[in-house]
C-alpha positions as CSV (number, residue, x, y, z in Angstrom):
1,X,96.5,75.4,72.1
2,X,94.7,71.9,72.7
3,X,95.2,69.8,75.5
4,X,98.1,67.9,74.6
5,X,100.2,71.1,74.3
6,X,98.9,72.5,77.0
7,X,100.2,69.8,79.4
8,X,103.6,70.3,77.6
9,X,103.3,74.5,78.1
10,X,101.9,73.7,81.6
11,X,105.0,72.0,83.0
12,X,107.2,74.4,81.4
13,X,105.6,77.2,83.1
14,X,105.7,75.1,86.5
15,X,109.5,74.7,86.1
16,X,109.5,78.4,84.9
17,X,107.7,79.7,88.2
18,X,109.7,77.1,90.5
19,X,112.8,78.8,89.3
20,X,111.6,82.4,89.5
21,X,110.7,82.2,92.9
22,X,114.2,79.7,94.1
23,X,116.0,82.7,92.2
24,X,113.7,85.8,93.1
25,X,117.3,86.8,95.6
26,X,119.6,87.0,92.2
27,X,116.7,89.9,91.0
28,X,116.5,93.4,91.9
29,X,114.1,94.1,94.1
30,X,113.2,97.3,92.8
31,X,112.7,98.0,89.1
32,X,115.7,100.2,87.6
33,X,112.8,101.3,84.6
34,X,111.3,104.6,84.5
35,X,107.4,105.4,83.7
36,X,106.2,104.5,80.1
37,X,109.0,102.2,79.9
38,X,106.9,99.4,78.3
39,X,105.0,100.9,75.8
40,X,107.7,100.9,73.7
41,X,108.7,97.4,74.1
42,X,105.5,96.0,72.0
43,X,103.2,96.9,69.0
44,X,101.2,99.2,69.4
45,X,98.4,96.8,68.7
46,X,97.7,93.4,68.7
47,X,99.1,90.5,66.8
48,X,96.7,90.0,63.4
49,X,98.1,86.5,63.3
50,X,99.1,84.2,66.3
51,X,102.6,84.2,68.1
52,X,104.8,81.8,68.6
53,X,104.2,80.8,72.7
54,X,108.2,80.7,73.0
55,X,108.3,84.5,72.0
56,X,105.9,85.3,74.3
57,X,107.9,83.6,77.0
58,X,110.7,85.3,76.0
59,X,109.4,88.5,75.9
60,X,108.3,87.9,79.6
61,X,112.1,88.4,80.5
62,X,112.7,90.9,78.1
63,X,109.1,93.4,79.0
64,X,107.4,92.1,81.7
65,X,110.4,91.3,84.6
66,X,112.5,94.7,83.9
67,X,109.2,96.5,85.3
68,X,108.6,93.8,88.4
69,X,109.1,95.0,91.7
70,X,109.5,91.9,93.4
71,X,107.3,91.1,96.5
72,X,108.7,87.9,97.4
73,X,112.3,88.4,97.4
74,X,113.6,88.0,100.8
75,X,115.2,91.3,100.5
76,X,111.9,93.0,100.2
77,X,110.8,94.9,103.8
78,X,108.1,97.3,102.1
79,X,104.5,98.0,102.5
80,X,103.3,94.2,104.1
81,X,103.7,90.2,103.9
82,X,101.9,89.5,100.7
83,X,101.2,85.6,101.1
84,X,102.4,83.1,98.5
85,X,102.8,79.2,99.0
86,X,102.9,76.3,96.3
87,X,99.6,74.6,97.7
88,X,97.8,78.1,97.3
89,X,99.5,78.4,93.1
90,X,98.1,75.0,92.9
91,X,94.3,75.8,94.1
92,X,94.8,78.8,92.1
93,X,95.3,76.6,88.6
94,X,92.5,74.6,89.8
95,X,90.6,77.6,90.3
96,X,91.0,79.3,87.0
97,X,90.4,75.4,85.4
98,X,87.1,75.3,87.1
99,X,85.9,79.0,86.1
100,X,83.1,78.6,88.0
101,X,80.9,82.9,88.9
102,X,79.9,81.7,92.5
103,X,77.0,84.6,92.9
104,X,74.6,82.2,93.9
105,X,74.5,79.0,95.8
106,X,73.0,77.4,92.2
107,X,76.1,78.6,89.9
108,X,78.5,76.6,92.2
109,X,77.1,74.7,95.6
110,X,81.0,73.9,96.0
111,X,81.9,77.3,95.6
112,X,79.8,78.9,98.4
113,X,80.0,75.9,100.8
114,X,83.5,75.6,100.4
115,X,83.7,79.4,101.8
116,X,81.2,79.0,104.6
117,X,83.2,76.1,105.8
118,X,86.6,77.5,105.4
119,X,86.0,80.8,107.3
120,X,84.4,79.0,110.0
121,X,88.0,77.0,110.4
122,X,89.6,80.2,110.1
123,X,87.8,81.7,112.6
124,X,88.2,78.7,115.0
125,X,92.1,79.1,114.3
126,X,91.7,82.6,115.8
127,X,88.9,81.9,118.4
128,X,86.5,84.5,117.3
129,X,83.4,84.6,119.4
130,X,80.6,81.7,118.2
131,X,78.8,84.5,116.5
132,X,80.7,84.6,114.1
133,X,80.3,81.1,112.9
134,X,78.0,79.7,110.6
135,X,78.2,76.5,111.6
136,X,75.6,76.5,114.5
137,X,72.9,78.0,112.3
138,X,73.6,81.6,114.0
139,X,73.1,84.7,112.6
140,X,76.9,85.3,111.6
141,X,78.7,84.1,109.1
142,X,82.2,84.9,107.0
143,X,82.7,86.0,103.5
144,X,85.7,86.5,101.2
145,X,86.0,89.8,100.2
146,X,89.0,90.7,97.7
147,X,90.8,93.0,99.7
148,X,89.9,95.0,103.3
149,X,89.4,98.4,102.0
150,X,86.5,96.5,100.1
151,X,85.5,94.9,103.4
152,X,85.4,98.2,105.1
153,X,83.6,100.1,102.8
154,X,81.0,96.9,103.1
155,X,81.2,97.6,106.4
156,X,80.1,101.1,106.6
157,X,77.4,100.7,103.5
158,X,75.9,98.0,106.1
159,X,76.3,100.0,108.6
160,X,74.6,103.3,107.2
161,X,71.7,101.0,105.6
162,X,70.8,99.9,108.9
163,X,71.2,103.3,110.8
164,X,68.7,104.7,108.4
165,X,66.4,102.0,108.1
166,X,66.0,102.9,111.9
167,X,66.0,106.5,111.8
168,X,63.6,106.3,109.3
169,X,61.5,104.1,111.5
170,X,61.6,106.4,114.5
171,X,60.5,109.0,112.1
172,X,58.8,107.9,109.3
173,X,58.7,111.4,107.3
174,X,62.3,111.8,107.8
175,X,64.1,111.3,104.2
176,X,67.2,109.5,103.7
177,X,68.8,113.1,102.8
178,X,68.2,113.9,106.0
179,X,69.1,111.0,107.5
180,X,72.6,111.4,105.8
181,X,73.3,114.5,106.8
182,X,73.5,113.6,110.9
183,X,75.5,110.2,110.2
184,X,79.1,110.1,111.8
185,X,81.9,107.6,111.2
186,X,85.0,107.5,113.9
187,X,88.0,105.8,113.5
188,X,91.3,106.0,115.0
189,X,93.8,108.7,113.3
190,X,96.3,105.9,112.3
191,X,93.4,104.0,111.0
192,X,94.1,103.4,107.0
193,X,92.9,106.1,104.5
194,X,90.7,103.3,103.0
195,X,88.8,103.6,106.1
196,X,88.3,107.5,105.1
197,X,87.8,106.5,101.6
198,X,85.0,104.3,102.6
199,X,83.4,107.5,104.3
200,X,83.9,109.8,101.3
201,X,82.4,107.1,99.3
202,X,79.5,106.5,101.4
203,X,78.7,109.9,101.5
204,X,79.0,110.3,105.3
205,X,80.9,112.5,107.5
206,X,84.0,110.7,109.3
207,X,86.3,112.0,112.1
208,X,89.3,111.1,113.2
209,X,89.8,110.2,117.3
210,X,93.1,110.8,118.5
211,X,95.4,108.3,119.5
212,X,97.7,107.5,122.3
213,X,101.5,107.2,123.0
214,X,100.8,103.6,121.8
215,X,99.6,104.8,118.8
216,X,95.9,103.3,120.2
217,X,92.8,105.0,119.9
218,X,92.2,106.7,123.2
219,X,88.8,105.7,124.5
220,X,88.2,108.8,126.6
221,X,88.5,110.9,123.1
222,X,86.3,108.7,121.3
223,X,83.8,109.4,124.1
224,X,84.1,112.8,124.2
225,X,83.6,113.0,120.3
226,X,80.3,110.7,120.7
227,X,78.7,113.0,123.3
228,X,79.8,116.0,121.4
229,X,78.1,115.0,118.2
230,X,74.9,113.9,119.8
231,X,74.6,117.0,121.3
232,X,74.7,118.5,118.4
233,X,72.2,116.1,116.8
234,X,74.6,114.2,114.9
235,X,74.0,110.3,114.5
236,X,77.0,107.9,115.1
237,X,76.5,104.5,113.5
238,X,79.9,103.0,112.7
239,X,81.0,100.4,115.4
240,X,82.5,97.2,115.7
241,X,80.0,94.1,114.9
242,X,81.9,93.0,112.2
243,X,86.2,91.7,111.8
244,X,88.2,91.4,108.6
245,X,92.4,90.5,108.2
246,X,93.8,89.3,105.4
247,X,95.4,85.8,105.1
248,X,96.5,87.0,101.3
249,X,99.6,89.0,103.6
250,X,100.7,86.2,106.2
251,X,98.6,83.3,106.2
252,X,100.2,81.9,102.8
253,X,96.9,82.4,100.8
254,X,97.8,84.2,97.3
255,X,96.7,87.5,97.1
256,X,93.3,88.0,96.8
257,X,92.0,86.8,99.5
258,X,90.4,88.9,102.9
259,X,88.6,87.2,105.3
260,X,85.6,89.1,106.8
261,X,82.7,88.3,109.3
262,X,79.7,89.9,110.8
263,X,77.7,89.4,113.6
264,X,74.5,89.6,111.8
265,X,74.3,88.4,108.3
266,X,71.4,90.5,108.0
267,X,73.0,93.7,107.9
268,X,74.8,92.8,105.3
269,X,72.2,90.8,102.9
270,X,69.4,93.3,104.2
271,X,71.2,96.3,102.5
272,X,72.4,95.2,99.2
273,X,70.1,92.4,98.2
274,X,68.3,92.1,95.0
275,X,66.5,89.3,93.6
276,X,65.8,89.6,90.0
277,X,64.1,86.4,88.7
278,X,66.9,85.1,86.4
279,X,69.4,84.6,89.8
280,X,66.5,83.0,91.9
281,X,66.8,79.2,92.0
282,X,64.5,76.4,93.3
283,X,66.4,75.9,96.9
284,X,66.1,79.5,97.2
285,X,63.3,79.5,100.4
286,X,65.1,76.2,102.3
287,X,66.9,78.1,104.6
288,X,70.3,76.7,104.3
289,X,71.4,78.6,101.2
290,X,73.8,81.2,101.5
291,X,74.5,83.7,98.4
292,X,77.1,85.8,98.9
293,X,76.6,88.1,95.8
294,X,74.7,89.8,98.6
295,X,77.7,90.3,100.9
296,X,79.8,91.8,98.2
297,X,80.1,94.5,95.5
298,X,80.1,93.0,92.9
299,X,78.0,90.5,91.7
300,X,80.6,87.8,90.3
301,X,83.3,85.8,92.7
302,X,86.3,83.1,91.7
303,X,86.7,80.0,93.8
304,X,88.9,81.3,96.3
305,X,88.2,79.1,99.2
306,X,90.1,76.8,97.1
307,X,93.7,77.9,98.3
308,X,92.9,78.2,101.9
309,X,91.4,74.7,101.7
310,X,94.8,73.6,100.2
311,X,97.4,75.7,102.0
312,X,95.7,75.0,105.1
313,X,95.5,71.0,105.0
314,X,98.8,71.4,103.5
315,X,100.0,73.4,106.6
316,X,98.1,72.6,109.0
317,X,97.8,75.5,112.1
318,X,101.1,74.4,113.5
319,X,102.5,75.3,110.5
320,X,100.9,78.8,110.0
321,X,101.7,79.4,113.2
322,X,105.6,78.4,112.8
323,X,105.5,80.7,109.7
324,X,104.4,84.0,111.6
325,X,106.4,83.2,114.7
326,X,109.2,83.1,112.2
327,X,108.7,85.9,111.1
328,X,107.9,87.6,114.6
329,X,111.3,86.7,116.0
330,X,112.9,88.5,112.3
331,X,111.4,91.5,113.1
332,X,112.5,91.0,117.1
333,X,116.0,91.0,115.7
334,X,116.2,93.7,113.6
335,X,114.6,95.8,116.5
336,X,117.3,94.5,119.0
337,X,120.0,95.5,115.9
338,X,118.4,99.0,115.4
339,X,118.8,99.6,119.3
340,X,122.6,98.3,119.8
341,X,123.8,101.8,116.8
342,X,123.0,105.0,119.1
343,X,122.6,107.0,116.0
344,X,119.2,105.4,115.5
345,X,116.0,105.0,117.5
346,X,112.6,102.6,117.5
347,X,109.2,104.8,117.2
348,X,106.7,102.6,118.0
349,X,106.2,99.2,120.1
350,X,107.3,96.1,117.9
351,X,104.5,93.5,118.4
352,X,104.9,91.6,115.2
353,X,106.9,91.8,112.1
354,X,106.8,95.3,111.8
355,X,109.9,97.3,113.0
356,X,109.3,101.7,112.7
357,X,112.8,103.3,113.1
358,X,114.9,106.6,111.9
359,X,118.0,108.0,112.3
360,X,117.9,110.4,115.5
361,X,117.2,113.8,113.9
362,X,115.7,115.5,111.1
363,X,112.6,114.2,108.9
364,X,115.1,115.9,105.9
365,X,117.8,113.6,107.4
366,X,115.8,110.6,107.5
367,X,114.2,111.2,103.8
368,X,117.5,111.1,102.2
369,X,118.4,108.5,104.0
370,X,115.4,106.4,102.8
371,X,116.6,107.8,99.1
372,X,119.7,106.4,99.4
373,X,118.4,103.2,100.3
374,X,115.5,102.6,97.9
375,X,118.3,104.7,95.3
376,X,120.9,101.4,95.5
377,X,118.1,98.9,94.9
378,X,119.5,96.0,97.4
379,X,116.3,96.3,99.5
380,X,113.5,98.3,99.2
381,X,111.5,99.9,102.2
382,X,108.8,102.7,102.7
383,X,108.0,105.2,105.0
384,X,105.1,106.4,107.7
385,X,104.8,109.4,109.2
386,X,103.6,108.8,112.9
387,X,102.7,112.7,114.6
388,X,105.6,114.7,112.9
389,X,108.1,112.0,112.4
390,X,109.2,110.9,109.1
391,X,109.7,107.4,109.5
392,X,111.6,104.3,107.9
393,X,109.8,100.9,108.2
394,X,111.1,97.6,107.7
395,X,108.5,95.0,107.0
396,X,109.3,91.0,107.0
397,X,107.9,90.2,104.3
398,X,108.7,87.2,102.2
399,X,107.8,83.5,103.0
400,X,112.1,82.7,102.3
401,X,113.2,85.4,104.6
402,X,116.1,84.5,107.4
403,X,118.0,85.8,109.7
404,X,120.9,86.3,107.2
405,X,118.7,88.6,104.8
406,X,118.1,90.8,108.1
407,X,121.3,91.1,108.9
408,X,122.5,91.9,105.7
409,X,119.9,94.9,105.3
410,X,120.6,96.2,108.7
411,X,124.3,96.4,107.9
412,X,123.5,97.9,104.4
413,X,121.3,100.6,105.9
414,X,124.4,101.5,108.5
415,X,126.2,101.9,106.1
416,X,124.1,104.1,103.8
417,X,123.7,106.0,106.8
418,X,127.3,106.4,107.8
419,X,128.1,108.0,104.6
420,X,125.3,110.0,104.7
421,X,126.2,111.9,108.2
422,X,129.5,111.8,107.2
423,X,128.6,113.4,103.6
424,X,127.1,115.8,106.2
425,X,129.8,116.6,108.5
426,X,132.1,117.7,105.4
């Protein structure tokens, strides 16, 4: 493919991916294929001579969209908001044209302060504390990470690094077996398994605090669990210095893209740098180069301050911020829709576009129920289990979401559910 036909391919696939996503509502929303389906589809190895580009496209509708579970549709309330916007597929283009590895300052200045600047503006938009910022020559600073598991388990690699870089310190005979073996990690008990994860990972032990009728972490527990463990010689390090969200689910930024910042830079750089002489570079010592292969895991990174640059000069705040009110007032309705049909019942406080809610009665009830629903494919939730209630929850999700693709799901749950009690009742 030269250049001429890939400026002919290129606006095909434009017009190809503007009509997917103005059609996405015509799809199903959840595959109807079962596992292994695609193997069969294609050879069983690759092409000795090249294929035809038009066969491949048509073998995009024929393999790859059977198998799509699709994100975007507006009749998609599963998992979370997974961010997609025109400005941000545009940066992304650019992006993968530019193929710059940004793991130093000297493979692409632009790269890295592109970043620094654009998680400073992001942290403005949310008024995080001047610490924060890199802008003022602080300690802090913001990174993109490629999802928050993998800024967590940053997190608590930092976190351990320094704990027994100070243990070790106070003691210097003490080894860092040792010093492993008293470490403690809390977090809440409706804190994300990733947050566990990072723990088994880390090679730490990690305890759950209990949490209250809000589903919050209850401070007097966390306190209790603190004086416990020290009493026992245990070594808590794992607290809150650092803050990561993701604008890949509501900010418009194409996934990946999850926005993390620390206090102290240091914590971070101090426990996973390396400088082997082939990545030094001449600028190295002036103190204004930042390279964030040391804030990461791996040692490569894409361009991906690109899209937030786009989407949000494209957007601007007030239009970020008319996108998750949007969306805020969606899940506001369903909630007030849920509460009008006695049969059901909200199990936690609805604060943003999350709604939690089940039929009153049993967790066997409510699984069926959820069956039925994912079974006829016109929307597709998931479930949560919050204590010892199995429970349904609808998610606004997609950027084309209105009030009439809410109200359609809530009536096609009611009446999923009416034929289940009724199916009962017989």
């Amino acid at each position: 493919m030269d250049a001429s036909e890939f400026r002919r391919r290129g606006r095909e696939m434009v017009d190809y991916i503007a009509d997917y996503i103005e059609g996405i509502e015509g799809r199903q929303v959840y595959p109807s294929v079962e596992p292994g389906y695609l193997r069969p589809l294609i050879p069983s190895c690759a092409p000795q001579e090249p294929d035809a580009y038009e066969d491949i496209m048509k073998d995009v509708e024929k393999v790859i969209m059977p198998g799509v579970t699709h994100w975007h549709s507006p009749r998609f309330f599963a998992y979370f908001p997974t961010a997609s916007s025109y400005p941000a597929m545009l940066a992304d283009m650019l992006c993968g044209a530019i193929g710059c590895i940004g793991f130093s300052w000297a493979a692409s200045p632009a790269c890295t302060e592109l970043e620094t600047v654009m998680l400073d503006w992001l942290g403005k938009m949310l008024r995080l504390p001047e610490a924060f910022l890199a802008e003022k020559g602080g300690a802090g600073g913001g990174v993109i990470q490629g999802s928050a598991s993998e800024a967590t388990l940053m997190a608590l690699l930092a976190a351990r690094s320094r704990a027994t870089r100070r243990l070790q310190a106070a003691r210097p005979g003490l080894t860092e077996a040792a010093v492993m073996e008293k470490l403690v990690a809390y977090a809440s008990d409706q804190a994300h398994c990733s947050v566990e994860r990072a723990a088994l990972i880390g090679g730490v032990k990690f305890k759950a605090i209990p949490s209250d009728g809000k589903f919050a972490m209850r401070a007097s527990a966390l306190q209790e669990a603190l004086q416990q463990d020290k009493a026992a010689g245990l070594v808590p390090f794992f607290f809150a210095d650092s803050f990561n969200f993701n604008p890949h689910k509501w900010l418009l930024v194409n996934f990946d893209c999850s926005a993390m910042w620390v206090r102290k830079r240091a914590d971070l750089t101090g426990a996973f740098k390396l400088d082997p002489v082939y990545l030094r570079h001449g600028h190295q010592d002036s103190g204004l180069i930042t390279d964030y292969r040391h804030w990461q895991l791996p040692l490569g990174r894409r361009f991906r301050s690109l899209k937030m640059w786009f989407v949000f000069r494209l957007y601007g705040v007030t239009g970020l911020q008319a996108h998750i009110r949007k969306h805020v007032q969606l899940a506001r309705e369903f909630e007030a829709a849920v509460q009008r049909d006695p049969r059901f019942e909200i199990c936690a406080e609805v604060t943003l576009g999350l709604v939690c809610f089940r039929l009153k009665g049993s967790n066997k009830l409510n699984e069926d129920l959820l069956d039925r629903i994912n079974g006829a494919k016109e929307i597709h939730l998931v479930p949560c289990h919050l204590r010892d209630k199995f429970v349904l929850r609808f998610a606004i999700c997609s950027r084309a979401a209105e009030s009439a693709h809410v109200q359609q799901a809530w009536a096609h749950i009611q009446a999923l559910a009416t034929a289940l009690l009724g199916a009962g009742q017989e």
